[in-house]
C-alpha positions as CSV (number, residue, x, y, z in Angstrom):
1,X,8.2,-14.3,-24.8
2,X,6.5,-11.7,-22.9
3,X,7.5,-8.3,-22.9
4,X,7.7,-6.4,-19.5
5,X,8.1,-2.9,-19.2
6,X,10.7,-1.4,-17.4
7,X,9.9,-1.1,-13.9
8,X,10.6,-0.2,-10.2
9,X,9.3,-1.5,-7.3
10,X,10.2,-0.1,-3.2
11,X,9.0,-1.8,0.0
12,X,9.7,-1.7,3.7
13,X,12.9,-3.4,4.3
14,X,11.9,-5.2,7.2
15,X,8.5,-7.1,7.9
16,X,7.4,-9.3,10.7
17,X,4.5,-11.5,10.4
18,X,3.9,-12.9,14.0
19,X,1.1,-13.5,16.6
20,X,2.2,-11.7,19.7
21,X,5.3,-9.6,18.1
22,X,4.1,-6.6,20.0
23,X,4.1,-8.0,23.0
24,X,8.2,-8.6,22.1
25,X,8.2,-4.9,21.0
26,X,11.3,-4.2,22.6
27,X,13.2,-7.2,21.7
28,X,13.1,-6.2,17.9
29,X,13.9,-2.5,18.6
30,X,17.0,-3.2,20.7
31,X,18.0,-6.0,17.5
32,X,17.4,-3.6,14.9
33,X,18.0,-0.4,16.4
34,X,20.3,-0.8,19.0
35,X,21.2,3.1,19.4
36,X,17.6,3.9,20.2
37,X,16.9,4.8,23.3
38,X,13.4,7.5,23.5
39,X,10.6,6.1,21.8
40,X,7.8,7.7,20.7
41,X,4.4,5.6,20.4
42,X,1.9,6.9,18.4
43,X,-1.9,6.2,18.8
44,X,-5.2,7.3,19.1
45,X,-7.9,7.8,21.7
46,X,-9.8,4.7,21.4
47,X,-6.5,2.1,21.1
48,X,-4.9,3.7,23.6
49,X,-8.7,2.8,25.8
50,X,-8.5,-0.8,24.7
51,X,-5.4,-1.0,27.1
52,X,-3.2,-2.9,23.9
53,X,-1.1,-0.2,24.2
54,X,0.4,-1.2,27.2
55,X,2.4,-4.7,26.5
56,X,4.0,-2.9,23.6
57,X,5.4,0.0,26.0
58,X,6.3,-2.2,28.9
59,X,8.3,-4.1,26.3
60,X,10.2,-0.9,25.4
61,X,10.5,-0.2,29.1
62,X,11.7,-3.0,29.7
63,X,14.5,-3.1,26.8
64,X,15.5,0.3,28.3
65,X,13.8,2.7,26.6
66,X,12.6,5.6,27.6
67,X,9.1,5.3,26.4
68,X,6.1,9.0,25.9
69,X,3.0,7.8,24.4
70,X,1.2,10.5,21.8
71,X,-2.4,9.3,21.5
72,X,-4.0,12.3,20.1
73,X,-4.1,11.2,16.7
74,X,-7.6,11.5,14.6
75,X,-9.4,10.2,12.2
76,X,-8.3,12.0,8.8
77,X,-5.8,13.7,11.1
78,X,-6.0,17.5,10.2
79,X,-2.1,19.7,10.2
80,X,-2.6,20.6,13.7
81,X,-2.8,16.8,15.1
82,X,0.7,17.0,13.1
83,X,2.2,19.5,14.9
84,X,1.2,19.1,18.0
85,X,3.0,15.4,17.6
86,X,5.7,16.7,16.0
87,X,6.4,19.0,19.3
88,X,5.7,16.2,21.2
89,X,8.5,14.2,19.6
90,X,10.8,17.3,20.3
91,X,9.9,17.8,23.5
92,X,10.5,13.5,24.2
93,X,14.3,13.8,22.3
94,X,12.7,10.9,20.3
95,X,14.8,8.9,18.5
96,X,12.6,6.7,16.7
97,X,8.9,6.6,16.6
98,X,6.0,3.6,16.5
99,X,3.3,4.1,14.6
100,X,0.7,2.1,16.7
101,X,-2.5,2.0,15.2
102,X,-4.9,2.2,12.3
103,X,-3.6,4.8,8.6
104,X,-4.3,7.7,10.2
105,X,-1.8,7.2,13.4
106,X,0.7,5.5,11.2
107,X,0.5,8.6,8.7
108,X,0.9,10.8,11.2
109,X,4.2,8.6,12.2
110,X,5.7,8.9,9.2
111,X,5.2,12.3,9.2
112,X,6.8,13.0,12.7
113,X,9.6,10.9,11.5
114,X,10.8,12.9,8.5
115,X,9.7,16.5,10.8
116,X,10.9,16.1,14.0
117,X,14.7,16.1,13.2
118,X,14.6,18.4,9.9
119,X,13.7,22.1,9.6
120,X,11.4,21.9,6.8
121,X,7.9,23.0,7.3
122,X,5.0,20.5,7.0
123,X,3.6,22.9,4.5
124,X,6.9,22.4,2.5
125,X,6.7,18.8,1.9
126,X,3.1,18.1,0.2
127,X,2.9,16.4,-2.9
128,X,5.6,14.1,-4.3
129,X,9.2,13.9,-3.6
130,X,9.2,17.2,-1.7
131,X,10.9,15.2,1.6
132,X,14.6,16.4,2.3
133,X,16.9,14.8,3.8
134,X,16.6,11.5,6.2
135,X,14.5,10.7,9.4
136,X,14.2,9.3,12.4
137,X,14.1,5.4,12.4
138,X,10.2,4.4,11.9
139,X,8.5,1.0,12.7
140,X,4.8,0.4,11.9
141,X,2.5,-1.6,13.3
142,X,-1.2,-1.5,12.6
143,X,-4.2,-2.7,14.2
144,X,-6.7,-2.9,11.6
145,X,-6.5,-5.1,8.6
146,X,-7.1,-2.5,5.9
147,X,-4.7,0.8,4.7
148,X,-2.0,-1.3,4.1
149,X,0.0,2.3,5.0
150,X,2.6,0.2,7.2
151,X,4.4,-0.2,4.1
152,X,3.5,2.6,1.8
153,X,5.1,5.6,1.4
154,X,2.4,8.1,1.9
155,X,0.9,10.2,4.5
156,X,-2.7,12.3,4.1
157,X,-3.4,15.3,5.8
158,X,-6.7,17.4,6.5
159,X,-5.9,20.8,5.3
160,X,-9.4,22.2,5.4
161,X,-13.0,21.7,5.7
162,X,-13.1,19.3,3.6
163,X,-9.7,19.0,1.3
164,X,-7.0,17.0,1.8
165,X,-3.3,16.9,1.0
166,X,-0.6,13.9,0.2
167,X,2.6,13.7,1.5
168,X,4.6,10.7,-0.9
169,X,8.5,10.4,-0.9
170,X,10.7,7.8,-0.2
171,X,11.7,8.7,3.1
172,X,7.9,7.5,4.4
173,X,8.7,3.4,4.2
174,X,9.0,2.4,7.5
175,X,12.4,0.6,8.9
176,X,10.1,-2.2,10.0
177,X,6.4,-3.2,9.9
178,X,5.3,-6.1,12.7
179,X,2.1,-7.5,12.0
180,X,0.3,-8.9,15.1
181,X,-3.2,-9.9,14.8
182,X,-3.8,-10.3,18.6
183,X,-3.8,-6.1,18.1
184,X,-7.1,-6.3,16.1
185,X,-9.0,-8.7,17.8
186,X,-11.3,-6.2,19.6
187,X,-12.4,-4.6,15.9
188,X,-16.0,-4.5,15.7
189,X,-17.3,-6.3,12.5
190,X,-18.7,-3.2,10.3
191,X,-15.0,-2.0,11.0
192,X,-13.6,-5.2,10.2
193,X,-15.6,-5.5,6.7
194,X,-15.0,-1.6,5.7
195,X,-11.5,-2.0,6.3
196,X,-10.9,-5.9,4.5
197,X,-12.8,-4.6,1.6
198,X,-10.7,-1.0,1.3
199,X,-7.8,-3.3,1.6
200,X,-9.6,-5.8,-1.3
201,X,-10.0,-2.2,-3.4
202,X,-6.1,-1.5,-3.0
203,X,-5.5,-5.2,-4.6
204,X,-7.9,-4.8,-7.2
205,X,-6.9,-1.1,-8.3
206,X,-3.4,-1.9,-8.2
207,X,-3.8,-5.1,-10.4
208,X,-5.3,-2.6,-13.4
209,X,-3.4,0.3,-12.7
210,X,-2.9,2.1,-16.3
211,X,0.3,3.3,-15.6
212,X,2.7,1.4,-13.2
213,X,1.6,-1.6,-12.9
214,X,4.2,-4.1,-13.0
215,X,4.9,-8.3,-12.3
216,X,6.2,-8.0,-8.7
217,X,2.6,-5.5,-8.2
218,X,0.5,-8.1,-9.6
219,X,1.6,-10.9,-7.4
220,X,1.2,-8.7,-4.3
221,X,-2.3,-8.1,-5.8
222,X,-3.7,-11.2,-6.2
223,X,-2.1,-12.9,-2.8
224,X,-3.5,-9.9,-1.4
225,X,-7.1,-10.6,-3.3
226,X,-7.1,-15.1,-2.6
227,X,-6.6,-14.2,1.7
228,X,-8.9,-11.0,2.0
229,X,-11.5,-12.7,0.0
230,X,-11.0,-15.8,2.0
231,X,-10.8,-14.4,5.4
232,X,-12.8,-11.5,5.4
233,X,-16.4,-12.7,6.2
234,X,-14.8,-15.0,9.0
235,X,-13.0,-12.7,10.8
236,X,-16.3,-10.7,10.7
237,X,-18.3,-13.7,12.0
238,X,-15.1,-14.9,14.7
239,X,-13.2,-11.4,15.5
240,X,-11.2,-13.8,18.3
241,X,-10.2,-16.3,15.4
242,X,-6.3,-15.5,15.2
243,X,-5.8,-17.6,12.0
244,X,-8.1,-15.4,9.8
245,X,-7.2,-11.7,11.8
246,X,-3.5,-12.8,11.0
247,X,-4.6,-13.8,7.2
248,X,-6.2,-10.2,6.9
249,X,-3.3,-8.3,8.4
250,X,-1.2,-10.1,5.9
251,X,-3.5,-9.3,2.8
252,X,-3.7,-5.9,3.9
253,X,-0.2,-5.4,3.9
254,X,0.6,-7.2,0.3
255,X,-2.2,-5.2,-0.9
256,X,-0.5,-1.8,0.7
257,X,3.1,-3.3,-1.2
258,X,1.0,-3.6,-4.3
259,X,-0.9,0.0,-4.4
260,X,2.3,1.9,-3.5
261,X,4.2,0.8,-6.3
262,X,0.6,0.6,-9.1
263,X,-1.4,3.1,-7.8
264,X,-4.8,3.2,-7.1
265,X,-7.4,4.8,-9.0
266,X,-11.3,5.9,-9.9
267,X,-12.6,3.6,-6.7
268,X,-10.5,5.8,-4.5
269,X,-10.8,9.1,-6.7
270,X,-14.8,9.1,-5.8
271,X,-14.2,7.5,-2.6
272,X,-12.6,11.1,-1.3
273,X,-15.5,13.2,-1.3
274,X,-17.5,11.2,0.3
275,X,-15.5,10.7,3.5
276,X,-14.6,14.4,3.1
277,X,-17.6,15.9,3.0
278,X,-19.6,13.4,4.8
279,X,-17.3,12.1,6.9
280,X,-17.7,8.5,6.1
281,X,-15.0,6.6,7.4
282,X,-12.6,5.9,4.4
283,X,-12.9,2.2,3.7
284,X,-16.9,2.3,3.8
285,X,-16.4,5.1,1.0
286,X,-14.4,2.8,-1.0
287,X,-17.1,-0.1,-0.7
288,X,-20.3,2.5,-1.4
289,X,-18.8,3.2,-4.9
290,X,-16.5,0.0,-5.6
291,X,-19.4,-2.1,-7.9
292,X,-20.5,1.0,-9.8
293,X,-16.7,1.4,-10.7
294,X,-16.2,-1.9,-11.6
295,X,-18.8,-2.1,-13.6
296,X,-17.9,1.3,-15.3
297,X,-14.3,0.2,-16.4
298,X,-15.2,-3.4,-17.0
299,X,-15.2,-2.3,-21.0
300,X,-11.7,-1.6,-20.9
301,X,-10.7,-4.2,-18.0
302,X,-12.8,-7.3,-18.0
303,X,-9.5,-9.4,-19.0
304,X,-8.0,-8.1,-15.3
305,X,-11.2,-8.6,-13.7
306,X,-11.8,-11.9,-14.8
307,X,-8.3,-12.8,-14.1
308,X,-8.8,-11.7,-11.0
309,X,-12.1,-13.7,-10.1
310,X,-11.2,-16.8,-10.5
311,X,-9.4,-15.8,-7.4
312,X,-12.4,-14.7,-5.9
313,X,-15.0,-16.7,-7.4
314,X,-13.2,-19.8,-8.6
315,X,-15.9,-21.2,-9.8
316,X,-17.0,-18.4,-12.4
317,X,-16.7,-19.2,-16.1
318,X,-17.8,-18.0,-19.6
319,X,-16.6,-14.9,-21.3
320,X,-14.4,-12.2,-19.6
321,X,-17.3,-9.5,-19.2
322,X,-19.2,-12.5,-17.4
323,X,-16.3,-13.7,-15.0
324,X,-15.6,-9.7,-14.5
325,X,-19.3,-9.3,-13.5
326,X,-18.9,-12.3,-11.2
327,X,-16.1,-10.3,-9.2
328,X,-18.6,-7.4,-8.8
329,X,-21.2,-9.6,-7.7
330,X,-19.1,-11.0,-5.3
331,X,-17.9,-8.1,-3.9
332,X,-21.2,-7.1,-2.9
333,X,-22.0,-10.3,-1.6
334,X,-19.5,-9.4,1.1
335,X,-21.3,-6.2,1.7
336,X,-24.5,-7.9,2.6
337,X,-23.2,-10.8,4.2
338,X,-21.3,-8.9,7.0
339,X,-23.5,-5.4,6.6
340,X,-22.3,-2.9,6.3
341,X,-24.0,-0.1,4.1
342,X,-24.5,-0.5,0.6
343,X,-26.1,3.1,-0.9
344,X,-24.9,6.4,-0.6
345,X,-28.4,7.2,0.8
346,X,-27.7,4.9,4.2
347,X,-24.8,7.2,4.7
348,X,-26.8,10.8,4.2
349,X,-26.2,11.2,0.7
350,X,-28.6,12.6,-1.6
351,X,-29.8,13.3,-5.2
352,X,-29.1,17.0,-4.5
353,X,-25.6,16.2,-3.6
354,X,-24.4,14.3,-6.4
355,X,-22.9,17.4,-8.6
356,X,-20.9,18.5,-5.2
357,X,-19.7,14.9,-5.1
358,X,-18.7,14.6,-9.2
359,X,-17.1,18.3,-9.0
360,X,-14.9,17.3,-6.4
361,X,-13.7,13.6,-7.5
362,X,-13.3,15.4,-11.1
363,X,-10.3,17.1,-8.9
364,X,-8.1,14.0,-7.6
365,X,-6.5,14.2,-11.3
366,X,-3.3,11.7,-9.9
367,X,-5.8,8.7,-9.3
368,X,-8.4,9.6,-12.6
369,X,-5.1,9.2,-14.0
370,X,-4.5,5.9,-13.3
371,X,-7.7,4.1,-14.3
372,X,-7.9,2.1,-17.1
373,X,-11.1,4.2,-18.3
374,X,-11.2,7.7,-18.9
375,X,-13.6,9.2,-16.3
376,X,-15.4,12.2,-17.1
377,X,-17.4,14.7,-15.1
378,X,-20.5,13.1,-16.8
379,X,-19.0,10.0,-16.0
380,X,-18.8,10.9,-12.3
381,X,-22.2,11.7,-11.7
382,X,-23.7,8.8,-12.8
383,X,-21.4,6.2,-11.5
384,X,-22.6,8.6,-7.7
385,X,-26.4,8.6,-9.0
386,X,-26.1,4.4,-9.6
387,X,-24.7,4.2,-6.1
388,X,-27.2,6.0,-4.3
């Protein structure tokens, strides 16, 4: 019999999985949150221009809410984006807020949620379990297929030039997350491949987490792996072909379930630096490194890699360091199908910059933590220098 290790496993209590649910916005607030009555929709620039964020608010409006729209959010939204929503939400006498857009606009949801009622400072609450208290009721719903952050329970915050800071506690899972693929339709295909294979990282980083991975993790993982995998090069190819957006949302998601209960690791550890020095957007990061860090930890995790590409690559076969190389392989087989860059260099990255790059992954000591091979500094360097 096998012999599990005790475990715990948290997830959004409520999800929806269904073309056109945002358009019916207001019809699942008023059944699940029938006290509600000020929403708060927050967005960014760029959704708000593609005009989706309209059916979502006439919905409200029409379910007799009152409804303000905050669409200042940024990319890796910095503490003052935070603030200034978190006044906002004062100002609206919100009483619950929609995150309505990619990580960054649902992150900064969350984090109006657990602010706008309570008197602790946003300073107060970084790092884990530092939330007191409750919130206001929170319902995600994202329009990419990638950060899975609709159902995880963390938020990350720009706190300099270049550093960053996690929020993770409890009170972050939403109440709901609606999953709506007619909300991604309009994602350009680079976005759409950065974003499937960040989501395809979460799955795979999960699945060999050292520390927490668990049985309820792995099946996220590897449902989460079989419709990326499968979807991701035609919703590049089709960005109008519902069937495959909806089949990415939904990996996304099981892949966000999966990585907020066995947490991700050196892929996303190296991946930091290089969006926050060079500001390249997150899930491109992820990709630029993701073989070189395969192929790195394949010594200790070739049995999880191989398990994992028969998902991917069902027809691989031989010994487990062959099957694992076959998942690399065809991870970068996604990158030049749909794209998108492939070395550090095409992103403005060079030789000179690597020890800058290994000095500050060497820092995010929580995700080093959980890969299955010890990383060093040395280690670091040469997994940047086989990227470039």
């Amino acid at each position: 019999m096998q012999d599990f290790p005790a475990f715990a496993f948290s997830t959004v209590a409520h999800i929806v999985s269904e073309l056109g649910a945002a358009g019916r916005l207001g019809e699942h607030i008023a059944q699940r949150f029938p006290a509600a009555t000020r929403a708060l929709l927050v967005t960014d620039p760029g959704f708000l221009k593609t005009g989706l964020v309209d059916a979502p608010a006439a919905s409200l409006r029409a379910a007799g809410l009152a409804v303000e729209v905050y669409s200042q959010v940024v990319a890796d939204p910095p503490e003052q984006v935070v603030l200034d929503a978190v006044d906002a939400a004062r100002a609206h006498r919100t009483d619950i807020v929609i995150g309505l857009g990619g990580g960054s606009s649902m992150d900064v949801a969350k984090l109006i949620a657990v602010l706008a009622g309570s008197d602790q400072p946003l300073s107060a609450i970084y790092g884990i379990g530092n939330v007191k208290g409750g919130r206001l009721p929170l319902v995600q719903i994202p329009t990419t297929a990638g950060t899975g952050s609709e159902v995880t329970n963390v938020a990350i915050v720009t706190t300099g030039a270049t550093t960053k800071m996690g929020v993770v506690a409890p009170q972050l899972y939403a109440d709901l997350a609606l999953l709506d693929a007619e909300l991604t339709i309009g994602l350009p295909p680079m976005v759409t491949a950065a974003t499937g294979i960040d989501a395809m990282v979460h799955a795979i980083e999960a699945y060999t987490s050292r520390h927490k991975k668990n049985p309820l993790s792995d099946i996220f993982a590897r449902k989460a792996l079989s419709l990326l995998s499968a979807n991701v090069i035609r919703a590049c190819e089709n960005g109008r072909g519902l069937a495959a957006r909806q089949a990415m949302l939904l990996g996304a998601m099981l892949a966000g379930q999966a990585f907020s209960n066995a947490p991700v690791a050196a892929v996303h550890a190296l991946a930091y630096p290089i969006g926050g020095i060079f500001h390249v957007p997150h899930g491109l990061s992820n990709s630029l490194v993701l073989p070189h860090v395969l192929r790195f930890n394949a010594p200790e995790a070739a049995p999880l890699y191989a398990e994992l590409a028969e998902i991917v690559v069902p027809l691989a076969s031989g010994s487990a360091e062959a099957r694992a190389e076959a998942l690399v392989v065809a991870m970068q087989q996604i990158a030049i199908i749909t794209g998108i860059e492939r070395t550090l260099q095409q992103v403005g990255i060079r030789e000179t910059d690597l020890d800058r790059l290994a000095d500050d992954a060497m820092l995010q000591t929580r995700l080093l933590g959980n890969n299955p091979r010890t990383v060093t500094r040395d280690d670091a360097r040469a997994i940047y220098a086989a990227a470039l």
